[in-house]
NUDO-960247 format. One record per residue (C-alpha): x, y, z; residue in one letter. Coordinates in steps of 0.001 Angstrom, whole numbers, m for minus. Each point is the difference from the previous one (the first is absolute). Example, Ala and Ser with C-alpha at 12.3 -4.5 7.8 and 13.67 -1.06 7.14 Angstrom:
! residues 2
x->12300, y->m4500, z->7800, residuo->A
x->1370, y->3440, z->m660, residuo->S
This chain:
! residues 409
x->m72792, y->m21843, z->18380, residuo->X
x->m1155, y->m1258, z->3588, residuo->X
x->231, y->2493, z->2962, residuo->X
x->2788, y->m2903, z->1394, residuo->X
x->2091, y->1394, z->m2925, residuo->X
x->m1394, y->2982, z->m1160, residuo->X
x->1688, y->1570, z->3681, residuo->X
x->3471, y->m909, z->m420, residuo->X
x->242, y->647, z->m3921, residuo->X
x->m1291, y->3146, z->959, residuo->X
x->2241, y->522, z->2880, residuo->X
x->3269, y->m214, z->m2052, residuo->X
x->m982, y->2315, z->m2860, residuo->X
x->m1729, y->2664, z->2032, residuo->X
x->1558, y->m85, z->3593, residuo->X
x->3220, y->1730, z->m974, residuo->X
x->m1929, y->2334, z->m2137, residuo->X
x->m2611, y->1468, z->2659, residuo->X
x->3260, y->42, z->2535, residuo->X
x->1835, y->1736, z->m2393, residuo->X
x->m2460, y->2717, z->m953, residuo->X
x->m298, y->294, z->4124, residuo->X
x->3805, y->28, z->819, residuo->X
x->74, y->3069, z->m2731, residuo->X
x->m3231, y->1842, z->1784, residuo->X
x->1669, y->m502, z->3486, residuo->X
x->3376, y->m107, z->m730, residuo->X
x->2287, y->m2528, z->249, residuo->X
x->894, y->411, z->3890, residuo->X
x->m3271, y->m1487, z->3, residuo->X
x->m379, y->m2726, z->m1955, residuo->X
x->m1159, y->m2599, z->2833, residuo->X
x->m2884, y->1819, z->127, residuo->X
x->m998, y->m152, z->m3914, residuo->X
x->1087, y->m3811, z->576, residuo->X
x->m2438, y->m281, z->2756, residuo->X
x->m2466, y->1798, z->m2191, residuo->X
x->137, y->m2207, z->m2673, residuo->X
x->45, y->m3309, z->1754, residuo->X
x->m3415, y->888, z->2033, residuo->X
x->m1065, y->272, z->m3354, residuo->X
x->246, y->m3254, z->m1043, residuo->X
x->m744, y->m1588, z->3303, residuo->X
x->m3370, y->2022, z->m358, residuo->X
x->m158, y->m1433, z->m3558, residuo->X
x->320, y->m3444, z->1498, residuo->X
x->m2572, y->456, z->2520, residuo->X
x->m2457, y->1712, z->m2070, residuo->X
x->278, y->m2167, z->m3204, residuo->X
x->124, y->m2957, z->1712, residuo->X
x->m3619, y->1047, z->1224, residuo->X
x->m1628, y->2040, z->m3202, residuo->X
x->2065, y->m1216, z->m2806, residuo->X
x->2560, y->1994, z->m1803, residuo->X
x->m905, y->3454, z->m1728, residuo->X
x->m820, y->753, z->m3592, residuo->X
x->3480, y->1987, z->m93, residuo->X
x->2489, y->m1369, z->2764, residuo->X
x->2693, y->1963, z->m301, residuo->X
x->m2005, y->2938, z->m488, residuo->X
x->m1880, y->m1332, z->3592, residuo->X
x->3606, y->m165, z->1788, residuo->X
x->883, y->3925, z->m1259, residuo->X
x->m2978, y->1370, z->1267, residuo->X
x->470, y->m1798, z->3230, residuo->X
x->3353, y->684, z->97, residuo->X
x->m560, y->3503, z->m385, residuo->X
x->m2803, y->199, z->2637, residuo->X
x->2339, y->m1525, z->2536, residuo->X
x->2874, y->2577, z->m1069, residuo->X
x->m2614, y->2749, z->961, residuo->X
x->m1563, y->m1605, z->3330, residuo->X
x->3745, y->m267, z->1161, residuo->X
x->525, y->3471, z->m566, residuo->X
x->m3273, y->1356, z->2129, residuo->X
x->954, y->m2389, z->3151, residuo->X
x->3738, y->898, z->m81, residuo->X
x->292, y->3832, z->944, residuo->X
x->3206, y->m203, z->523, residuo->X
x->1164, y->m1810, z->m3233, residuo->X
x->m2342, y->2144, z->m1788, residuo->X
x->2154, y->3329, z->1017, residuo->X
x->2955, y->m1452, z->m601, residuo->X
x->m819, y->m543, z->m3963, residuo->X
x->m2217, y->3527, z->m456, residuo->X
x->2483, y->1639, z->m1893, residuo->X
x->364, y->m2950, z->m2137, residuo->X
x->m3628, y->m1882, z->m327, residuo->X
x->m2375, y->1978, z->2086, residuo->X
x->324, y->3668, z->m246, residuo->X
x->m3342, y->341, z->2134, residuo->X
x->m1132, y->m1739, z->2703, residuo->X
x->m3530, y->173, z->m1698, residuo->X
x->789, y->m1404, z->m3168, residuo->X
x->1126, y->m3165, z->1127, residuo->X
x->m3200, y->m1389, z->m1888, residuo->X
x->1260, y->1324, z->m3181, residuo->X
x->3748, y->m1361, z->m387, residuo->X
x->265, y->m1674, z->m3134, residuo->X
x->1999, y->m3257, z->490, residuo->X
x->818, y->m44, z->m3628, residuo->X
x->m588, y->m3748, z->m1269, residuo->X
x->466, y->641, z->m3859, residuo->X
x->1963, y->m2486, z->m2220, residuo->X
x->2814, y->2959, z->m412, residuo->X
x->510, y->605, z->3749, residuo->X
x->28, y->m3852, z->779, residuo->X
x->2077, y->m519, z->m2099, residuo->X
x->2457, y->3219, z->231, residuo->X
x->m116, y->m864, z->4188, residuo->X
x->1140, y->m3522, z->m560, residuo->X
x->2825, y->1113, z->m1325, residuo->X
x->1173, y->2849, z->2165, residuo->X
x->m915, y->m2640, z->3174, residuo->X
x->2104, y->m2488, z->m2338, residuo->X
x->2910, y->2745, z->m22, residuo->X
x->m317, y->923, z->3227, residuo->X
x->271, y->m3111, z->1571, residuo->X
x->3092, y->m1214, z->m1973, residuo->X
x->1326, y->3385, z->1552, residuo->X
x->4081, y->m415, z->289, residuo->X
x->m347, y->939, z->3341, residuo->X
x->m890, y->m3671, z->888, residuo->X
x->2098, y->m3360, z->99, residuo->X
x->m1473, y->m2613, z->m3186, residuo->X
x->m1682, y->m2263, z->2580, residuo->X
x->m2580, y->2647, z->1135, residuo->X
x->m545, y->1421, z->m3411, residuo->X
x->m840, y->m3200, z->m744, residuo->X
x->m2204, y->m555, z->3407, residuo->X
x->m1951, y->3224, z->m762, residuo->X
x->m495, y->m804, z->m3712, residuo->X
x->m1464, y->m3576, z->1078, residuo->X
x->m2092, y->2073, z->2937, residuo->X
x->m1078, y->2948, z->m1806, residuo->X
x->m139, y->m449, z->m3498, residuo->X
x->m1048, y->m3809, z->m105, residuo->X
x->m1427, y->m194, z->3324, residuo->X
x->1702, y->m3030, z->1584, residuo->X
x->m358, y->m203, z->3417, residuo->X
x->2220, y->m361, z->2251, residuo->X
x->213, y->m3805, z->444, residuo->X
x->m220, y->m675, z->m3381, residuo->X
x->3365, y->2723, z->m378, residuo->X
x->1448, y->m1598, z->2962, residuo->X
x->m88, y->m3588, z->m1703, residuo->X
x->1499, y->1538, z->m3235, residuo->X
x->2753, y->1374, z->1460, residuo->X
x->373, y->m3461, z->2410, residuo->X
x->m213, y->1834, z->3208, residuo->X
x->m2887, y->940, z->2659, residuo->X
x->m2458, y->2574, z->82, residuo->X
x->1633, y->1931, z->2967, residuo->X
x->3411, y->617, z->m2230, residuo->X
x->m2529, y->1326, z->m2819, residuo->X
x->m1931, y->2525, z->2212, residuo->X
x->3141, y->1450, z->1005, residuo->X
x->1296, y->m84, z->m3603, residuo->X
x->m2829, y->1880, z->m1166, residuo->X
x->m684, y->2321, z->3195, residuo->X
x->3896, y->804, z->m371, residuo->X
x->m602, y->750, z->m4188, residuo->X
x->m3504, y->2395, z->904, residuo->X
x->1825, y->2157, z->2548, residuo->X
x->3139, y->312, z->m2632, residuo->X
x->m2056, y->1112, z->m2246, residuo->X
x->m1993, y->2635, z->2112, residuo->X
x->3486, y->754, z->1468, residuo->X
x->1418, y->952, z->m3752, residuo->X
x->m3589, y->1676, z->m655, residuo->X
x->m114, y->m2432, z->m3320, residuo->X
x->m3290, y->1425, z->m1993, residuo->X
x->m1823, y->m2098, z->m2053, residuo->X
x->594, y->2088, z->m3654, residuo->X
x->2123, y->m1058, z->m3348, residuo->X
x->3633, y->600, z->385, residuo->X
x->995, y->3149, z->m1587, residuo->X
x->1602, y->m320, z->m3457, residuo->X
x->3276, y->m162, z->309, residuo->X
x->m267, y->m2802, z->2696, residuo->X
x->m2111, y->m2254, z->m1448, residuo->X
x->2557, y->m1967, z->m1255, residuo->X
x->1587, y->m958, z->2981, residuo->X
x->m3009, y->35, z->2186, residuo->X
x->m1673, y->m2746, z->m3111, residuo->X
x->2758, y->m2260, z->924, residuo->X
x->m484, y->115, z->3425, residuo->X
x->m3595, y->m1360, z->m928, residuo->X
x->883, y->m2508, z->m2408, residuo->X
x->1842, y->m1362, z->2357, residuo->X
x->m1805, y->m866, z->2688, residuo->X
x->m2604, y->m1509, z->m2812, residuo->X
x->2452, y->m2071, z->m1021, residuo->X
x->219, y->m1116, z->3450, residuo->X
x->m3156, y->32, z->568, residuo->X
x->m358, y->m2576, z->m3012, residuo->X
x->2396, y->m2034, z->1015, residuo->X
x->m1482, y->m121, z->3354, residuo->X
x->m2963, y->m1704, z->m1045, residuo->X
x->1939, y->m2321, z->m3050, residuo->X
x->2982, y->m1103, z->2327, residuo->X
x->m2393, y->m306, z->3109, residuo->X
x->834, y->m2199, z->2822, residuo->X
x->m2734, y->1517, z->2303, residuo->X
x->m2480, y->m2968, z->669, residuo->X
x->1912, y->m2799, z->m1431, residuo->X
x->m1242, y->1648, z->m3182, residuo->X
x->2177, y->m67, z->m2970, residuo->X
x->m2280, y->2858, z->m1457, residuo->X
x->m1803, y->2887, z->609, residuo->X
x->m1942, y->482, z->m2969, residuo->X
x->m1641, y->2543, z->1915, residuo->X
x->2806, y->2166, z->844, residuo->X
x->1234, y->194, z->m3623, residuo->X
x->m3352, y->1226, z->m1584, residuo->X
x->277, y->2640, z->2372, residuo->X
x->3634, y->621, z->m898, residuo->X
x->m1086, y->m197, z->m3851, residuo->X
x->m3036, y->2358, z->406, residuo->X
x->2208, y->2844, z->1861, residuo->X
x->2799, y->114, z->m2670, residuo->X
x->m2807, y->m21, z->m2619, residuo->X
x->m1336, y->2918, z->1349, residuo->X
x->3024, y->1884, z->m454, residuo->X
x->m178, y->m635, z->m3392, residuo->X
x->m2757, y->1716, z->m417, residuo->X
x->796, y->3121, z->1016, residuo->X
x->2720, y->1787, z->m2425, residuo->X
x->2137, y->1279, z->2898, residuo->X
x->398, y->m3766, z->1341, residuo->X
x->71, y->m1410, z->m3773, residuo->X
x->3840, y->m632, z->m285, residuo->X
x->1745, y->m2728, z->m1555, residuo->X
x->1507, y->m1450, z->3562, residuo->X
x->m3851, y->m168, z->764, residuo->X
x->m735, y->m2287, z->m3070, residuo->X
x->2497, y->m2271, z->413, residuo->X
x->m847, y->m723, z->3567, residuo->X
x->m3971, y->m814, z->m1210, residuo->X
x->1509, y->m2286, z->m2749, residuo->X
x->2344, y->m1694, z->2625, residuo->X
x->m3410, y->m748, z->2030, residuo->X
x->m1938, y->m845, z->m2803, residuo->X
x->2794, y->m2272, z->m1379, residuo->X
x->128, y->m2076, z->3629, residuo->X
x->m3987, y->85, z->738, residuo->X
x->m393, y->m1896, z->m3278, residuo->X
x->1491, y->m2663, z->1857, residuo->X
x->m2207, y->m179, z->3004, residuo->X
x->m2360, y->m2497, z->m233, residuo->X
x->3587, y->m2302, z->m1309, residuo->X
x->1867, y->692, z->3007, residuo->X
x->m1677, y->m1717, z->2385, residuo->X
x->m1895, y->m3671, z->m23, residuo->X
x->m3595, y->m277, z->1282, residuo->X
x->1096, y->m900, z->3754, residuo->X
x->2065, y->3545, z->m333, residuo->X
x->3797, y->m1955, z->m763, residuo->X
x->2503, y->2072, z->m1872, residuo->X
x->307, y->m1092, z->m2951, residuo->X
x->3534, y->374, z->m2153, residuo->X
x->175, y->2361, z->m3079, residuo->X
x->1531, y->m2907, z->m1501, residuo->X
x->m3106, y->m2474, z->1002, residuo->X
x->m2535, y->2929, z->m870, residuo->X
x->m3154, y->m733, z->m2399, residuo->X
x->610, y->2590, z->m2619, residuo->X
x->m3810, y->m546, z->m1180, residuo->X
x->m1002, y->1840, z->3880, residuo->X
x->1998, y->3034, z->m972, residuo->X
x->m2128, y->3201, z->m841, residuo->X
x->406, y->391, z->m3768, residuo->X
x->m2250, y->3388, z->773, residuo->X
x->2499, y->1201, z->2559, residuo->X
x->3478, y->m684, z->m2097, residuo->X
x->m1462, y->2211, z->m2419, residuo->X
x->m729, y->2444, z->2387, residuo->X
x->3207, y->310, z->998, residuo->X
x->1795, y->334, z->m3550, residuo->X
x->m2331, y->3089, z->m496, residuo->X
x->1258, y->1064, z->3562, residuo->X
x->3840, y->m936, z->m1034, residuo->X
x->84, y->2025, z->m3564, residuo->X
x->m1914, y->2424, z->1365, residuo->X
x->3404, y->409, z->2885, residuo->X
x->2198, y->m213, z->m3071, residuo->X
x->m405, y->3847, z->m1193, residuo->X
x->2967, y->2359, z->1489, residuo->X
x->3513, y->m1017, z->619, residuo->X
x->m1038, y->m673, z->3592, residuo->X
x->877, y->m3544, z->1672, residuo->X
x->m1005, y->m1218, z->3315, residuo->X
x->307, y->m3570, z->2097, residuo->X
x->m3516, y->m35, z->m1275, residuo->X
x->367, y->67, z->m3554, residuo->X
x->2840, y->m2925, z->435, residuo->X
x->m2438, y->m2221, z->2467, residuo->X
x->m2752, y->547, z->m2419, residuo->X
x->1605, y->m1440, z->m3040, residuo->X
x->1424, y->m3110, z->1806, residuo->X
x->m3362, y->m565, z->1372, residuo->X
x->m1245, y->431, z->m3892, residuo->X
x->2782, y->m2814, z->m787, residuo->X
x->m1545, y->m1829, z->2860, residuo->X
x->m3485, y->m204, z->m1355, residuo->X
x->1660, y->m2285, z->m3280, residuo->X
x->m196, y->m3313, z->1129, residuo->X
x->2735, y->m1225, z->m2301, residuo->X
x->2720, y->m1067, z->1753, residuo->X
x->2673, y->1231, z->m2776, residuo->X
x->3678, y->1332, z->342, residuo->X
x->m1030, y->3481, z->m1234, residuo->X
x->m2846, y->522, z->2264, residuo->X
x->2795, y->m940, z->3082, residuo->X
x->2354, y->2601, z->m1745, residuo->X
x->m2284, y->2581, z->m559, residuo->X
x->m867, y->m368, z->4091, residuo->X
x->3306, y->m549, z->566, residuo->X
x->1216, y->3259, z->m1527, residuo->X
x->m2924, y->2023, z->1267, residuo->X
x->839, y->m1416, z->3970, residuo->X
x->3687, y->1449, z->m970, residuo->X
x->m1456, y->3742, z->m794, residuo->X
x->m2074, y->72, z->3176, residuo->X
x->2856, y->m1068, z->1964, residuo->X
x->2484, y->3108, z->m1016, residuo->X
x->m3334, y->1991, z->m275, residuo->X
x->m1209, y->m739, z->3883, residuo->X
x->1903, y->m2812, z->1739, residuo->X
x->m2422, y->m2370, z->2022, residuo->X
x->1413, y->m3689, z->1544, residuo->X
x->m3532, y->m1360, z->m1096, residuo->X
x->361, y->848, z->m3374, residuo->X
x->3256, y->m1246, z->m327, residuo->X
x->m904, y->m3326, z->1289, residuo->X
x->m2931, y->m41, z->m2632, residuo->X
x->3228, y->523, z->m2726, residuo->X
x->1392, y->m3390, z->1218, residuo->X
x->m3099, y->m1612, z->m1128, residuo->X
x->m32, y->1652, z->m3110, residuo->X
x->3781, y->m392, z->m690, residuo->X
x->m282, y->m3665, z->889, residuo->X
x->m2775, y->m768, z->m2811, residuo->X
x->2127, y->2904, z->m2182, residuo->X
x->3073, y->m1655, z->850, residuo->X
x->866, y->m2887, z->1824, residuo->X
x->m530, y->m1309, z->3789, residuo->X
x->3595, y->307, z->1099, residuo->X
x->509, y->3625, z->m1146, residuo->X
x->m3517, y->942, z->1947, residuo->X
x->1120, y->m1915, z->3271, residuo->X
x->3494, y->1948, z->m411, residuo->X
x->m2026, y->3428, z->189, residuo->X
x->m2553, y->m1148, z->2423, residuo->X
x->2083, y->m1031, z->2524, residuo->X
x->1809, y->3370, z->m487, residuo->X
x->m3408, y->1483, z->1644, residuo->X
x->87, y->m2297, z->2990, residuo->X
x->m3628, y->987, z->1005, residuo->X
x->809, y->m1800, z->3166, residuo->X
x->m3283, y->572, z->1639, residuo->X
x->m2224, y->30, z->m3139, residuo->X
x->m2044, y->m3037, z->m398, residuo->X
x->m609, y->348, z->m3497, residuo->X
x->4172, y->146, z->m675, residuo->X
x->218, y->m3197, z->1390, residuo->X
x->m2999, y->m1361, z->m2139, residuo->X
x->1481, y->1354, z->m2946, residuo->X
x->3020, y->m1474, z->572, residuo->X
x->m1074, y->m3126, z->886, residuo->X
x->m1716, y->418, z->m3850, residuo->X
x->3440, y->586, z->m1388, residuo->X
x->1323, y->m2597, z->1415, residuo->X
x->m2419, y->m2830, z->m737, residuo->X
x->1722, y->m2295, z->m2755, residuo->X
x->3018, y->1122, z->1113, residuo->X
x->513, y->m520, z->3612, residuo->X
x->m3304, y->m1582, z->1563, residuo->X
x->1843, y->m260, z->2865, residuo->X
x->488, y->3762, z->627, residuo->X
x->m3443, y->444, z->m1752, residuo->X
x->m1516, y->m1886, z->2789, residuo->X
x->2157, y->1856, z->2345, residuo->X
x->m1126, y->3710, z->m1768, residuo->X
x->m4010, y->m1574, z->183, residuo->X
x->515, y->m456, z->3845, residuo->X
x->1601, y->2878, z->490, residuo->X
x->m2757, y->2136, z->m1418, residuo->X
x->m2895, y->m2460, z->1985, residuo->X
x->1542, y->1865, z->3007, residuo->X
x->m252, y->3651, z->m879, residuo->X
x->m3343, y->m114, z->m2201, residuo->X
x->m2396, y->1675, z->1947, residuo->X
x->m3773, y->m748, z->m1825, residuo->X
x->m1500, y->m3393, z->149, residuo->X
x->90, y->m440, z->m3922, residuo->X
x->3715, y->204, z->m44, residuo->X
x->492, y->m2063, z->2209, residuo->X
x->m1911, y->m2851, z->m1723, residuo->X
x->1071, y->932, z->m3419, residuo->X
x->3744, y->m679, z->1760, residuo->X
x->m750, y->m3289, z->1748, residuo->X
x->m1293, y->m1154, z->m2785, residuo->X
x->3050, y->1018, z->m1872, residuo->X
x->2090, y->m2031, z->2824, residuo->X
x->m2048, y->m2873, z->m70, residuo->X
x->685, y->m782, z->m3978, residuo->X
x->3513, y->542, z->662, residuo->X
x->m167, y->m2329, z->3532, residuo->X
């Protein structure tokens, strides 16, 4: 792999990790500074690579570094240095021989109590989700900023507001004790969830898709499944919901970056690899009696990765959109029922309930409708299509809409 790659493959899997690891040593009220840490150590990377070539062992090259830095930080800043003895540096002398513990078992143990920490119910959903981009994929802050389709000034404050919260409610970076975990694992899942939907439903950049965003997404819930305290059925079903919807990636979109309807989708572009991924995930969420919005969204994306287009697939969906509804209402996923009640059902009885919704300011209830009504009434299609052209916000809706309007003009 070329240094021009090598860097940035290298900065997704290991930033979080070394910041982690460094937000535990420090503590969390300082985790700019283990962020700071860690990104001199790739800019050092960069600069040093790009001039001697990479390292036998990369990764092992950024630890050591990383560590070094941890240590010179320590000697210049007295100050700092007091303020942690009791917890790092129990002698001013022995700064030299603090062990920044880099072992597979810590890294991987600190992910998750930065991952728990950070989905703290202390915060609003929006900065969990800020931090989680920030800290555990290491997004900066334009590239948040775009996600969430505002500017970088609204996203400093976000975050700055979400730090001092936490070092307000003296959050620690450590597992939840038992008898929380339950409720403090939901928390989590939830703003993964988000966070995958973030990337999958992007509008940042005109972008349809954030492929990028819902590795990261995939990779964190993953990693809860590997620990037995985290391993819970909810937890399953959300990796099989993501691994059910990235099969469909490189189908969603054409090569000039166009949505592309699940209807109009090349079935031969879905990942056979990652469907049956997320079947093992799915019966692997089906022990207990346990049932979450995650279990439900996981099986109708399962339903969604058979390309038939057959009255029992559109019932099964159908009936599955019904249980998450009384399970955890949501307006979004009752205007996805329309769809599947229309193709269950008929057109008529779909309109009936859609307009029920009246998603006034919802660009994609006026697109669906517009759907519902094609064959029907092309003149209120056209009417819904136009309707939608004004609220859709990314550049690919937009054209997918016109050129909607301009087959029914």
């Amino acid at each position: 792999m070329k240094n021009q790659e090598l860097i940035p493959h290298l900065f997704r899997t290991e930033y979080r990790k070394i910041t982690a690891v460094l937000g535990k040593t420090f503590g969390l009220e300082h985790i700019e500074i283990a962020q700071d840490i860690a990104s001199d150590t790739f800019l050092l990377a960069s600069e040093m690579w790009a001039m001697k070539g990479a390292p036998d062992n990369p990764v092992a090259w950024l630890y050591t570094v990383a560590r070094n830095k941890t240590l010179d930080y320590l000697r210049r800043d007295k100050l700092f240095k007091e303020k942690i003895s009791g917890k790092v540096v129990r002698d001013s002398q022995m700064s030299d021989e603090i062990d920044i513990d880099l072992s597979t078992q810590n890294i991987t143990d600190s992910q998750l109590q930065m991952m728990f920490a950070i989905c703290h119910p202390s915060l609003p959903v929006e900065s969990q989700i800020g931090l989680a981009l920030n800290v555990l994929c290491g997004f900066g802050i334009g590239e948040i900023a775009s996600a969430f389709l505002t500017n970088k000034e609204t996203i400093n404050k976000r975050l700055y507001r979400a730090r001092e919260k936490l070092r307000t409610e003296q959050v620690k970076m450590e597992f939840p004790a038992e008898s929380d975990i339950e409720a403090r694992l939901d928390a989590v899942l939830k703003t993964l969830y988000l966070l995958f939907n973030e990337g999958f439903y992007s509008a940042g950049k005109d972008v349809t898709l954030r492929k990028d965003v819902c590795i990261e997404a995939m990779w964190l819930t993953k990693m809860l499944l590997e620990n037995p305290c985290t391993d819970r059925p909810p937890a399953n079903a959300l990796l099989a919901l993501m691994c059910f919807h990235a099969s469909r990636f490189e189908a969603r979109t054409n090569p000039e970056g166009e949505t592309v309807l699940y209807q109009d989708q090349d079935d031969s572009l879905w990942d056979a690899a990652l469907i049956s991924r997320g079947e093992y995930y799915l019966n692997r969420a089906s022990v207990g009696r346990q049932l979450s919005r995650y279990h439900l969204e996981a099986a109708i994306g399962y339903w969604h990765t058979i390309k038939a287009d057959t009255p029992e697939k559109w019932e099964h969906i159908l009936q599955y959109y019904n249980e998450l509804l009384i399970l955890e209402y949501s307006p979004i996923a009752a205007l996805n029922r329309t769809y599947a009640l229309a193709k269950a059902r008929s057109k008529p009885e779909a309109i009936r309930e859609a307009e029920k919704l009246n998603l006034a300011d919802n660009h994609l209830y006026h697109s669906l409708l517009g759907e519902l009504y094609l064959g029907i009434d092309d003149v209120k299609a056209l009417e819904c299509f136009n309707t939608a052209l004004a609220l859709a916000r990314s550049r690919a809706d937009r054209r997918l809409l016109a050129e909607k309007i301009g087959r029914l003009g």
